[in-house]
C-alpha positions in Angstrom: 105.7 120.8 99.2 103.7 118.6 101.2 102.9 114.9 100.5 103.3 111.3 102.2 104.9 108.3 101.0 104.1 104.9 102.6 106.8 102.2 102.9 105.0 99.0 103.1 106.2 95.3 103.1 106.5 92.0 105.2 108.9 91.5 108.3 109.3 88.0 108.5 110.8 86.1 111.5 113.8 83.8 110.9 114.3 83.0 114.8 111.7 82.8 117.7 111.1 86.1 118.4 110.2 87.3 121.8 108.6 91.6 122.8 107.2 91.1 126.1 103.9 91.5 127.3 102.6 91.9 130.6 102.2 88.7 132.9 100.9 90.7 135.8 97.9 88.7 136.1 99.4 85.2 135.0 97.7 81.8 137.0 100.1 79.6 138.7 102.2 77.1 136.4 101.6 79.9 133.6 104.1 81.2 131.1 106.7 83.4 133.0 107.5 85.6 130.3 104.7 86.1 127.1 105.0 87.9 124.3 102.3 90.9 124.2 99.2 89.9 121.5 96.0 92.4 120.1 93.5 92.4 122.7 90.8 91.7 119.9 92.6 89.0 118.0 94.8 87.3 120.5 97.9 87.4 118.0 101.3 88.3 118.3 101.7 91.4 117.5 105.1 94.0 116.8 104.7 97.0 118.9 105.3 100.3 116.5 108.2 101.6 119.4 110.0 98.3 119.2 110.3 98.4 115.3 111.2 102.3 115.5 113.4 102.2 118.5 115.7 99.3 117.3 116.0 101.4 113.7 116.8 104.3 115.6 119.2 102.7 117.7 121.1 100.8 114.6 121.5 103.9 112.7 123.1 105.7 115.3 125.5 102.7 116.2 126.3 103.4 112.5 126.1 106.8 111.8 126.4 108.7 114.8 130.7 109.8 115.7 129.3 109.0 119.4 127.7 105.4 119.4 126.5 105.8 122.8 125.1 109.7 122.5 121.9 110.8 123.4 118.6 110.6 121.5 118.9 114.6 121.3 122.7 114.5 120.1 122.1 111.9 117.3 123.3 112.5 113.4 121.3 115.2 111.9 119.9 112.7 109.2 118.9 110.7 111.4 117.3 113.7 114.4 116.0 114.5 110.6 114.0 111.4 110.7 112.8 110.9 114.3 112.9 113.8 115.4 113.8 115.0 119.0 112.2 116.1 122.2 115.0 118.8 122.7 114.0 121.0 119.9 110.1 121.1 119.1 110.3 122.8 116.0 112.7 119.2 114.6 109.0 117.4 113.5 109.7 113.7 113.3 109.1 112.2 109.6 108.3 108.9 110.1 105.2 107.6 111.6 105.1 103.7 112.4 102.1 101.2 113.0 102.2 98.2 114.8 102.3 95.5 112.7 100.0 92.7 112.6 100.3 89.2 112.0 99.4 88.4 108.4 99.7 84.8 107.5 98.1 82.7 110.6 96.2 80.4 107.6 99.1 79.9 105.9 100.8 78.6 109.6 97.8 76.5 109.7 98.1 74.3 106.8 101.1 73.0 109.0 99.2 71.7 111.5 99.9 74.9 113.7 97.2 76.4 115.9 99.4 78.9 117.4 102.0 81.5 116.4 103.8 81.3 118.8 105.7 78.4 121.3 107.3 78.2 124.9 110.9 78.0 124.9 112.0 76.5 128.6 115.3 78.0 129.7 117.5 77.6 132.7 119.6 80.0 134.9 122.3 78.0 136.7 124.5 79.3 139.8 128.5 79.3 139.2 128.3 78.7 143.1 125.4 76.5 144.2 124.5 74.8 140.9 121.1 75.9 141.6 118.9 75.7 138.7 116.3 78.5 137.8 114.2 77.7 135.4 111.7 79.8 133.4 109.4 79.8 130.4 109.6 82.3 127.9 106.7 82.8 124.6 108.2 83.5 121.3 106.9 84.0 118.1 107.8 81.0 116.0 109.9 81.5 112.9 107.8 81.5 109.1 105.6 84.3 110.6 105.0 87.5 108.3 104.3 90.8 109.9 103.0 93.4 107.8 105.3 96.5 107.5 103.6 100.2 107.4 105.7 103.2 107.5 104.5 106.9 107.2 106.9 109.1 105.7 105.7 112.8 105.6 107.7 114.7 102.7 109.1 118.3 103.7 111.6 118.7 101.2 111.9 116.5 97.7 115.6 117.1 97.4 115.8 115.4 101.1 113.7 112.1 99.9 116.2 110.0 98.6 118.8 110.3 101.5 116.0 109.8 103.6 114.7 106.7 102.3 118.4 105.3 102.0 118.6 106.0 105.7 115.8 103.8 106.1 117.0 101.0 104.1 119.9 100.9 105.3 118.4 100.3 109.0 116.0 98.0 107.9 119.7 95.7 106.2 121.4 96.8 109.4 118.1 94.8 111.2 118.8 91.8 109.2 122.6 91.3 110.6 121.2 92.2 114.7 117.8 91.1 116.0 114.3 92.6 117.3 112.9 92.1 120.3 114.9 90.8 123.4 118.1 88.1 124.3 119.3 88.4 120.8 122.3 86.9 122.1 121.0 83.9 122.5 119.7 83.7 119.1 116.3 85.2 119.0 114.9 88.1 117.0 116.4 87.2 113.4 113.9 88.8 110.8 114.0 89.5 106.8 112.2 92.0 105.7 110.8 91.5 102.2 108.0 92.9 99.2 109.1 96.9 100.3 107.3 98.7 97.8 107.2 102.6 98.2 103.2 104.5 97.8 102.9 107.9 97.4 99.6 108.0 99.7 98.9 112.2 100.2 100.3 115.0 97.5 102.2 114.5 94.7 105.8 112.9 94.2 108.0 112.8 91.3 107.5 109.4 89.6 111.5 108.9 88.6 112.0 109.8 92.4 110.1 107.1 93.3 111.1 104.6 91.1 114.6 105.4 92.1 114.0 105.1 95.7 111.9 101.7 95.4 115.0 100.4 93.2 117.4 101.7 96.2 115.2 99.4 98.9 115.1 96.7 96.4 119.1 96.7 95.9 120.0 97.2 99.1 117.3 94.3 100.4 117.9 91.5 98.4 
């Protein structure tokens, strides 16, 4: 059996949220540290790696006996999911796409012209009480990022563990944060509208059903 099933949805930011991008070329008196935007569009974007890396990374935290093990020595479910470099003949399932900002002209009709602000911060010395200040871009909180997951079916009887797995990263997101200094309070998302596509071959439709009421239960 061979078929795809696309998991699609919104990401929505709760908390500035702040993926890097490069400031290798930035002017003097620019921002220190901006977030990386579409070259076409000029938006903030979500890079696919940062979404999949930080699932990957939660679910092992979870599941995994070792928290800190390896990529390669991960939980089978979850080496079942993203695959491995160690073993070429484990084929990830889950293909990601960057997602895209998706409500700019709803941002608008609040006076905003920008998704995204400059938060000031400052580094202070214990010793010299030396301040260090920098800028860092983040993307502001109300933004909606559209969600697109690939899922390539192998096996139907492995589908509904599979997609549990991935709801259960995508609740495990909600409690942590994407992107960087979470500590400090950045990176809060929701993700929200998850609905489940069979998009290439064939599914069962009471598979389905019961997979898209798994994300909903676990989700909201």
């Amino acid at each position: 059996m061979y078929a795809k099933i696309e998991i699609k949805g919104i990401l929505e930011v709760k908390t500035g949220l702040h993926i890097g991008g490069s400031s290798a070329f930035a002017a003097i008196g620019a921002v220190d540290s901006p977030v990386i935007r579409d070259v076409i569009t000029n938006q903030p974007i979500i890079p696919a790696s940062s979404l999949k890396g930080k699932l990957r990374t939660l679910l092992a935290r979870q599941y995994n006996k070792n928290p800190f093990a390896e990529h390669d020595n991960d939980e089978p479910r979850i080496l079942r999911l993203f695959g491995t470099a160690k073993d070429s003949k484990t084929r990830t399932r889950l293909l990601f796409r960057d997602l895209h900002l998706e409500n700019m002209e709803e941002l608008k009709q609040f006076g905003l012209h920008s998704a995204t602000e400059v938060k000031f911060e400052n580094t202070i010395s214990r010793t010299t009480a030396v301040a260090n200040p920098r800028q860092i871009e983040r993307v502001i909180r109300g933004t909606k990022f559209q969600v697109s997951i690939i899922y390539d079916v192998f096996n139907a009887d492995e589908i509904k563990e599979d997609m549990n797995l991935i709801a259960d990263g995508m609740k495990l997101m909600e409690y942590d944060y994407l992107g960087g200094h979470g500590s400090r309070g950045y990176g809060k998302v929701k993700f929200s509208d998850i609905k489940l596509q069979t998009v290439v071959g064939q599914v069962d439709k009471s598979l389905l059903e019961n997979c898209q009421k798994m994300f909903d239960d676990v989700l909201n």
